[in-house]
N, C-alpha and C positions, 0 to 999 in steps of 0.2 A: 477375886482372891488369887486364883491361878489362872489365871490371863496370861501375866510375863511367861507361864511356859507353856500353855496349851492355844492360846490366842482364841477363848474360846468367846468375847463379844465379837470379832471378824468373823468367826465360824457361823453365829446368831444371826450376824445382820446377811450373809449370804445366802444362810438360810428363809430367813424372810425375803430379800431380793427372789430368791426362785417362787418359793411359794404364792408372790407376786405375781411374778410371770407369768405361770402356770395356772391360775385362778384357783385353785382350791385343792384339799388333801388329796381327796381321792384321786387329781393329776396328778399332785407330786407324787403318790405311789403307784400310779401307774407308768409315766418316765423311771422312776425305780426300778421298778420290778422290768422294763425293757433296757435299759442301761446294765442293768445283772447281770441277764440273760445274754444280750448281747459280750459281756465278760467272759461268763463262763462257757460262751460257743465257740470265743477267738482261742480261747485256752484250750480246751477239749481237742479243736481241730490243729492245735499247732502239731507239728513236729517234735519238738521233746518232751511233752507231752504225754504221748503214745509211744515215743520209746520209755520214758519214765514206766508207762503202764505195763507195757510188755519186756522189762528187765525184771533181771534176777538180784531181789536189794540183796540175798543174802550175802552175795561177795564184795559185799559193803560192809557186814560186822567185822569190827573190831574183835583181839585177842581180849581178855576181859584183866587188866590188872588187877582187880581185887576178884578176893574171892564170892560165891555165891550162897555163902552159907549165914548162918546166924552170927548178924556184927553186934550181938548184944551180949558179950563174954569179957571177961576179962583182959585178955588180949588184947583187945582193941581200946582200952583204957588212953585217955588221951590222943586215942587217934583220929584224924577225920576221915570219914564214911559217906559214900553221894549214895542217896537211893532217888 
C-alpha cells in the first residue's frame, strides 16, 4: 500500500538477501550491533563532535518572541502559540 513512497517490498527483499548471506538472526544482529558500534566510535571520535561536547550551546539561545507565561487567556484569542 505504501510502497510508492517508503519502497518498503525493496527494503523486504534486502533484507532477506542479508539475512541470506549471513545465515541466520542471530548474525544478522550480530553484524548489527558491530556496524553501530562501529558508527558511534567514528562519530564520538570525530572532531565536531567533541567540540559540539565541549561548547557552550547557551550562546545559541534565541531572544524568545513570545512570551513565557500562560497562553490560555484571552488575549491570545485567535492567536497562534508553538509549545
Amino acid at each position: 500500500m505504501l510502497d510508492s513512497l517508503y519502497g518498503t517490498n525493496k527494503s523486504y527483499l534486502l533484507l532477506q538477501q542479508v539475512l541470506n548471506k549471513l545465515g541466520s538472526e542471530d548474525a544478522f544482529f550480530k553484524e548489527y550491533n558491530r556496524v553501530k558500534d562501529v558508527i558511534i566510535n567514528t562519530i564520538s571520535e570525530s572532531d565536531a563532535y567533541k567540540q559540539l561536547g565541549s561548547d557552550s550551546l547557551g550562546e545559541y539561545i534565541t531572544k524568545r518572541l513570545y512570551p513565557n507565561t500562560d497562553v490560555y487567556n484571552m488575549n491570545n484569542i485567535e492567536n497562534i502559540c508553538f509549545s
